[in-house]
C-alpha positions as CSV (number, residue, x, y, z in Angstrom):
1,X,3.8,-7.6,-13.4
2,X,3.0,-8.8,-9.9
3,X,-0.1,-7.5,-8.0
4,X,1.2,-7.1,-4.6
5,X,-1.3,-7.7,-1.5
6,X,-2.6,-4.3,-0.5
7,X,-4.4,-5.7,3.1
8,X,-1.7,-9.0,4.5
9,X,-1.5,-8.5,7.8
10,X,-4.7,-6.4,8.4
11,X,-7.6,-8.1,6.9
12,X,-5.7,-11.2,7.4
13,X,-2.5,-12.8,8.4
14,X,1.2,-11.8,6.8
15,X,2.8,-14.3,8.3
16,X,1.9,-17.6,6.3
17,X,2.1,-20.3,9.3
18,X,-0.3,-18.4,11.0
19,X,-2.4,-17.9,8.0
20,X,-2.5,-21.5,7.0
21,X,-3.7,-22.1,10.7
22,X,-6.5,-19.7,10.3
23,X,-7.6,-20.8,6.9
24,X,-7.8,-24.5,8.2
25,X,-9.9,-23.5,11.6
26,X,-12.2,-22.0,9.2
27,X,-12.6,-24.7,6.5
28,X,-14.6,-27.5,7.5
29,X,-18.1,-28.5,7.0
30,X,-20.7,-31.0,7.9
31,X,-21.5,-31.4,4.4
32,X,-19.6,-32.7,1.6
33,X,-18.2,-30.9,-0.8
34,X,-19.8,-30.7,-4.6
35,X,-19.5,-29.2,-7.6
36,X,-21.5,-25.5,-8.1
37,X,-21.4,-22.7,-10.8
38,X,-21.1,-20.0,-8.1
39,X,-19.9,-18.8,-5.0
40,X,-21.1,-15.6,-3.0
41,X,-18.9,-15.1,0.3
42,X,-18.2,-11.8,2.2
43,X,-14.9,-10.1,2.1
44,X,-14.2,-8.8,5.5
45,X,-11.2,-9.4,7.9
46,X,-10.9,-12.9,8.7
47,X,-11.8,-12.6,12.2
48,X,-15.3,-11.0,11.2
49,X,-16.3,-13.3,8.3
50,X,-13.8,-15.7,7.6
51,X,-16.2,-18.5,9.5
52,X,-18.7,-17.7,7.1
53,X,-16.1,-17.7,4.0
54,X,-14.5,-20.2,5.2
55,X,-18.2,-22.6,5.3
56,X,-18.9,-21.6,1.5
57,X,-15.3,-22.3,0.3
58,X,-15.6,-25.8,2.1
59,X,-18.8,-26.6,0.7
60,X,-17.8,-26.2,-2.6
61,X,-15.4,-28.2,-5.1
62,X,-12.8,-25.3,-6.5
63,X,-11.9,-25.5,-10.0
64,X,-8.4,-25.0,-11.6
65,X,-9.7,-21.1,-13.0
66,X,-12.3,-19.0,-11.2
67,X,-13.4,-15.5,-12.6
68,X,-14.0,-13.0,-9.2
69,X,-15.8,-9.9,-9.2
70,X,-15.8,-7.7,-6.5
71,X,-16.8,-3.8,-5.9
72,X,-14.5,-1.2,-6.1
73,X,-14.5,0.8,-2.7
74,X,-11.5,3.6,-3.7
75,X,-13.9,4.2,-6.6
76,X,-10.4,4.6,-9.2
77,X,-9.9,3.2,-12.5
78,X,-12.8,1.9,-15.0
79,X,-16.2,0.9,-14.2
80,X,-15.7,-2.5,-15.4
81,X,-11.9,-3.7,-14.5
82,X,-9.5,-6.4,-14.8
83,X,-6.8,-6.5,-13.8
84,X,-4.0,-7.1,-16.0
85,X,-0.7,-8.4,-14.3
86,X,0.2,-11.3,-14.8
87,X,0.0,-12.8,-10.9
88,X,-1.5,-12.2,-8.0
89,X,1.0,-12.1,-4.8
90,X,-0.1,-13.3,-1.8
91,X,1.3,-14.8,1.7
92,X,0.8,-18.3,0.5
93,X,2.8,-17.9,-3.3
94,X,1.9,-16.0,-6.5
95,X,-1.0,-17.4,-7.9
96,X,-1.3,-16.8,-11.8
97,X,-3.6,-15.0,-13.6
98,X,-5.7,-17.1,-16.3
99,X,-4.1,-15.3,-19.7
100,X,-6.3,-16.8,-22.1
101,X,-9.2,-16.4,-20.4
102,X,-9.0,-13.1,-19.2
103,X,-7.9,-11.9,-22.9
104,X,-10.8,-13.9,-24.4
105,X,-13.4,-11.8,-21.9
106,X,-11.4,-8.7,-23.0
107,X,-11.7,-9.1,-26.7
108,X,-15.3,-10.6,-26.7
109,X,-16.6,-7.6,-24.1
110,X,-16.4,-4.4,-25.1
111,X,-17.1,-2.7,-21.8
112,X,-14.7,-4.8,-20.1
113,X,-11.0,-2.8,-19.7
114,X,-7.6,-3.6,-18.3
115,X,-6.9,-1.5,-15.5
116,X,-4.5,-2.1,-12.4
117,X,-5.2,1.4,-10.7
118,X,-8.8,0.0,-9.7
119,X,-7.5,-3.2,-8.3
120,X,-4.5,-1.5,-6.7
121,X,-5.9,-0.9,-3.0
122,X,-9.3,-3.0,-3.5
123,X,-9.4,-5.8,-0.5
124,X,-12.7,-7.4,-2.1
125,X,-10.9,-10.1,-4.1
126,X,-7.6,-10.4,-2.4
127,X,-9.0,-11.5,0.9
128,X,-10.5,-14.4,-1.1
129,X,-7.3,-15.4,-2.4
130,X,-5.9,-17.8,0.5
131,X,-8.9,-19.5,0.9
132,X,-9.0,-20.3,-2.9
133,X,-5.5,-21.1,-2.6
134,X,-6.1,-23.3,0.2
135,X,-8.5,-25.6,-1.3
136,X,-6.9,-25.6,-5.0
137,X,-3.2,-25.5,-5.3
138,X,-3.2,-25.1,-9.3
139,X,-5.6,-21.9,-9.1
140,X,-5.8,-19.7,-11.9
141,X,-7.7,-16.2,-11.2
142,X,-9.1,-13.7,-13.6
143,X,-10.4,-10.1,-10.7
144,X,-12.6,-7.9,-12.4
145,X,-14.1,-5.4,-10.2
146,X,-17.0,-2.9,-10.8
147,X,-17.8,0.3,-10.2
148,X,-21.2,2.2,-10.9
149,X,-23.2,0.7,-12.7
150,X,-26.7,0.0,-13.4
151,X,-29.2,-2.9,-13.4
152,X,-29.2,-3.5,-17.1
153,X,-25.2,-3.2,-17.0
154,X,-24.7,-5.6,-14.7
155,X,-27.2,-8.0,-16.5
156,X,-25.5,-7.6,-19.8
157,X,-22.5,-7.9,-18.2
158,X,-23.4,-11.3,-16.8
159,X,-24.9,-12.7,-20.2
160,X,-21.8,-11.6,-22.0
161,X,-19.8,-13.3,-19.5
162,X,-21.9,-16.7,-19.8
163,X,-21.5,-16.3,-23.5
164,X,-18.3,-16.4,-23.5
165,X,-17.7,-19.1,-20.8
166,X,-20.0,-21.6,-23.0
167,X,-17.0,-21.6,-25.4
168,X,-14.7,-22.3,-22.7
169,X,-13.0,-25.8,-22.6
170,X,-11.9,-25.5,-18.8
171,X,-14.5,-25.3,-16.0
172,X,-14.8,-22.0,-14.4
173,X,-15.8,-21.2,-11.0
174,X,-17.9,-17.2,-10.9
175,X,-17.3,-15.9,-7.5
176,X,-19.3,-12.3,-6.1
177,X,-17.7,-10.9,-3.3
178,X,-20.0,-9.0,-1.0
179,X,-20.8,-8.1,2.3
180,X,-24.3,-7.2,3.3
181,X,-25.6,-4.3,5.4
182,X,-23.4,-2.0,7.3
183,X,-23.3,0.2,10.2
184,X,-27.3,-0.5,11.6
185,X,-28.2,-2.0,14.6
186,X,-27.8,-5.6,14.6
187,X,-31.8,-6.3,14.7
188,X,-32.0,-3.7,11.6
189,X,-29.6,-5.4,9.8
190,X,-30.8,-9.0,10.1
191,X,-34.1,-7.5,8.9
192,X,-32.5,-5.5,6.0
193,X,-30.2,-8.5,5.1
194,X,-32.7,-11.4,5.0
195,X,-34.7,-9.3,2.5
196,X,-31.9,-9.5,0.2
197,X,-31.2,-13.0,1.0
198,X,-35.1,-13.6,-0.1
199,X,-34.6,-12.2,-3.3
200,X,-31.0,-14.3,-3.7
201,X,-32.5,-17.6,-3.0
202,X,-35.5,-16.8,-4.4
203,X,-33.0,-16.5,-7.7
204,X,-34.2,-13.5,-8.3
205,X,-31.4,-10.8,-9.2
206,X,-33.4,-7.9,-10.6
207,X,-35.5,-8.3,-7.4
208,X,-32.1,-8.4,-5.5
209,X,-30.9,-5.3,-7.4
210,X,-34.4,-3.5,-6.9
211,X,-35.1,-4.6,-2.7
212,X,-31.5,-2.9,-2.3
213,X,-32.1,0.1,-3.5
214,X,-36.3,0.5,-2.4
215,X,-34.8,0.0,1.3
216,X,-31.4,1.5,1.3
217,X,-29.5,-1.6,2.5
218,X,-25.7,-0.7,2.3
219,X,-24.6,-4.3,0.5
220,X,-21.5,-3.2,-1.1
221,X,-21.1,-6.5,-3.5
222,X,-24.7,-6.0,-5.2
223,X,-23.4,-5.1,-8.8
224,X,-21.2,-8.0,-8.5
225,X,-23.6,-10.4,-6.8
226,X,-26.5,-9.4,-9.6
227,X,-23.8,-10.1,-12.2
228,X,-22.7,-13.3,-11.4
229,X,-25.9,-14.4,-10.9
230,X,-26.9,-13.7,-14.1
231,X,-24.1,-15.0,-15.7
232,X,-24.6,-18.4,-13.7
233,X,-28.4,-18.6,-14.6
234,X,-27.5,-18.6,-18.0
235,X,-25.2,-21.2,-17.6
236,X,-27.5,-23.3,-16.5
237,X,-27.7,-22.9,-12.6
238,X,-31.0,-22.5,-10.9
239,X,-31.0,-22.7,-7.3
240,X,-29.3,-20.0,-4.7
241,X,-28.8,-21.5,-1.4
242,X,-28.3,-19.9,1.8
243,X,-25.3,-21.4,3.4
244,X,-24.4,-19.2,6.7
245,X,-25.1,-15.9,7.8
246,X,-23.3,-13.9,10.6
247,X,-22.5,-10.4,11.7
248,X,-19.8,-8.5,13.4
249,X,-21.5,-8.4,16.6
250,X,-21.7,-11.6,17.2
251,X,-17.4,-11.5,17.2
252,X,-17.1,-7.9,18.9
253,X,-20.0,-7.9,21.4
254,X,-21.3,-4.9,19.7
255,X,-24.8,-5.0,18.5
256,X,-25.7,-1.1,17.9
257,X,-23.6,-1.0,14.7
258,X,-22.6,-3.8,12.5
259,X,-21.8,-5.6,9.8
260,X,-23.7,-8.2,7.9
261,X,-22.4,-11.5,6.5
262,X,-23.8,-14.1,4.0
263,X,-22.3,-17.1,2.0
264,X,-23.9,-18.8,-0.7
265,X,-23.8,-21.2,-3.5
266,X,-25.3,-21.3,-6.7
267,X,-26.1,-24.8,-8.4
């Protein structure tokens, strides 16, 4: 089964010249590129955050397999899902899914199920697709998305998913997809958003879990931002570092409601 792109030509370009074009205007860096354990980048259209996507995916060496977790916004399907076709279409080519691994993860976590209704209309991980694609030809993906679920799920989830990736021969790349507060004024949400970021690069991801909730702050991608850095911590990583942060008002012109943008790497 092919998982076919729910938001080409909305959140990002159909037509593959013009995507390729976009992708490359967005990727470049005045750093070099290194290796990191993981990645988080916001998922909105391309015109929004793609500059700050597009930094983060630059910055960072892409392995052959990368494991994504995103939030589910259309709240379908399990808590805790992956999807399980057996490619990922999008304007660029198919890109595979990582069998092996993803069955490994399946049989060695017990809250982890296969279910295509919660990826069918999600944008969170597809949107990161071309830019993956982009910077590693022979990707391999494994999406798992996430629905409600508590701080201690989403740490257990993370040290189950280290446990298993110790055992792994292939690198893997974790990647939380997330945008940051929505729909406040742009001072509020600079405010609200660099408290989160404090407790990200402070590599703190109960803090994270526990400032988002005290204050309210609508970032979608917690639960998948808490869980991969978990799961990186216990693989070793140690350091969260701010890379960019934007907002949609600094695109549209429009600072009495938007949205809030942060990419990061964790090494």
């Amino acid at each position: 089964m092919i998982r076919q792109p729910a938001v080409a030509g909305s959140f990002y370009p159909a037509n593959p010249k013009e995507l390729s074009a976009q992708l490359d205007s967005f990727l470049h860096t005045e750093h070099e590129s290194s290796k990191v354990k993981g990645l988080i980048v916001p998922h909105a259209g391309y015109i929004y955050s793609g500059s700050v996507a597009g930094e983060v995916f630059a910055i960072a060496e892409i392995p052959k397999q990368v494991i994504l977790i995103g939030p589910n916004h259309h709240g379908t399907g399990a808590n805790i899902a992956v999807s399980g076709a057996d490619s990922w279409a999008t304007p660029l080519g198919e890109i595979p899914i990582a069998i092996a691994l993803r069955d490994q993860l399946v049989k060695e976590i017990s809250t982890l199920s296969v279910d295509d209704q919660a990826h069918r209309y999600e944008h969170s991980l597809e949107v990161m697709l071309p830019f993956l694609l982009r910077r590693q030809p022979e990707l391999q993906i494994v999406p798992i998305v996430l629905g409600q679920l508590s701080l201690t799920d989403c740490l257990r989830l993370g040290t189950a998913l280290a446990r298993v990736l110790k055992n792994c021969k292939n690198e893997v790349l974790l990647l939380a997809s997330t945008d940051m507060n929505h729909f406040s004024s742009a001072k509020t949400s600079e405010k609200l958003d660099f408290m989160a970021i404090k407790a990200m690069t402070a590599y703190d991801p109960q803090r994270l879990y526990q400032v988002v909730q005290e204050n309210q702050i609508s970032m979608c991608g917690v639960l998948p931002t808490v869980t991969v850095m978990q799961a990186v911590h216990d693989l070793g990583a140690r350091e969260c570092q701010l890379v960019r942060y934007a907002h949609s008002g600094l695109v549209n012109g429009d600072n009495s409601s938007v949205v809030g943008y942060a990419g990061l790497i964790l090494k």
